[in-house]
C-alpha positions as CSV (number, residue, x, y, z in Angstrom):
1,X,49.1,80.2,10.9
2,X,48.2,83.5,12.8
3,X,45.4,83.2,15.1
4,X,43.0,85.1,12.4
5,X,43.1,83.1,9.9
6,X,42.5,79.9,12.1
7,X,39.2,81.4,12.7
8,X,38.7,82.8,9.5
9,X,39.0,78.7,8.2
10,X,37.0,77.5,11.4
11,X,34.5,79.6,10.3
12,X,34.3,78.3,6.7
13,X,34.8,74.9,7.8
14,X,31.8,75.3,10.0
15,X,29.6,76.7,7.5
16,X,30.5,74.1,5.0
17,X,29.6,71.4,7.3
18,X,26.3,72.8,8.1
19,X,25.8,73.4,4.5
20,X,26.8,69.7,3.8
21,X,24.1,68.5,6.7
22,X,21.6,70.1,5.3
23,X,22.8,68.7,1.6
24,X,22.2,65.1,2.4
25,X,19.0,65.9,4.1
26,X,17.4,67.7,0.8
27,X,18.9,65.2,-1.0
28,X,17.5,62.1,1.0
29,X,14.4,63.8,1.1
30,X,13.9,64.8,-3.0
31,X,14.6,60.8,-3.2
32,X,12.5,59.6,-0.7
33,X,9.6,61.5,-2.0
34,X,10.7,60.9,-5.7
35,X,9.6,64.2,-6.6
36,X,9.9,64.5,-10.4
37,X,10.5,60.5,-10.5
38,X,14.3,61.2,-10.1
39,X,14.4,58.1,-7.9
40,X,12.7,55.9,-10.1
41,X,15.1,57.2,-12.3
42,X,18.1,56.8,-10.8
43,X,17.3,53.3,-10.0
44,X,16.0,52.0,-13.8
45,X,19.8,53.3,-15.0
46,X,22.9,51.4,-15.1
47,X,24.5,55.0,-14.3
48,X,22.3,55.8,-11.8
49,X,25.4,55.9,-9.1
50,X,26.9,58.7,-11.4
51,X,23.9,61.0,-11.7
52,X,23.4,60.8,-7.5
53,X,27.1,61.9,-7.5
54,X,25.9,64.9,-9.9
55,X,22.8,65.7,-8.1
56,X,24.3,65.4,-4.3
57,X,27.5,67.9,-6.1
58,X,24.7,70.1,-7.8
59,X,22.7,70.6,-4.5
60,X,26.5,70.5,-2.2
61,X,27.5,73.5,-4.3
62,X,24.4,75.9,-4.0
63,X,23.4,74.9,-0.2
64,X,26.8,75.3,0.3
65,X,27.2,78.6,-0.9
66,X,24.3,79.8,0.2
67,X,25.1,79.0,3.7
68,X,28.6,80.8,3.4
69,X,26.7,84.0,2.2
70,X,24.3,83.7,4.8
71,X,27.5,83.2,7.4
72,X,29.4,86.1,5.9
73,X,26.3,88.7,6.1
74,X,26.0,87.8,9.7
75,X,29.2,88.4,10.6
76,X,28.4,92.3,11.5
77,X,29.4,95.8,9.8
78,X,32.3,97.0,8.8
79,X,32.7,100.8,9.6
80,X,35.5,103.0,8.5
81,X,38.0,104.2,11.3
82,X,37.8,107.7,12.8
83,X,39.1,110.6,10.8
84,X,42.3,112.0,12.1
């Protein structure tokens, strides 16, 4: 790969990971405060396992995106080259 699109996935990588972090911490923390009694939920359910996977996936996607949208916006303007 060409040195640009090494950064190009660095950057996504990065922003994925920070997007993840910040996942399992809103995650952890709608559990630990059981906030519409998911928790109590979750654990009276033979499934409960499968609907944390669902949850954690639901809140990996939208933190996640949101982060890469906040990433890409900060990456600075684009301005068309000098007319000849």
């Amino acid at each position: 790969m060409i040195a640009g699109q090494r950064e190009f996935f660095r950057f996504i990588a990065g922003r994925l990971l920070v997007g993840t972090v910040i996942t399992l911490a809103a995650v952890v923390a709608v559990l630990y405060a059981d906030l519409g009694g998911v928790a109590t939920l979750m654990r009276a359910s033979p499934d409960g396992w499968l609907y944390l996977i669902l949850m954690t996936g639901g809140f990996w996607v939208t933190i996640g995106g949101i982060t890469l949208a906040i990433g890409i916006m900060g990456l600075g303007e684009w301005n068309d080259p000098p007319g000849d």
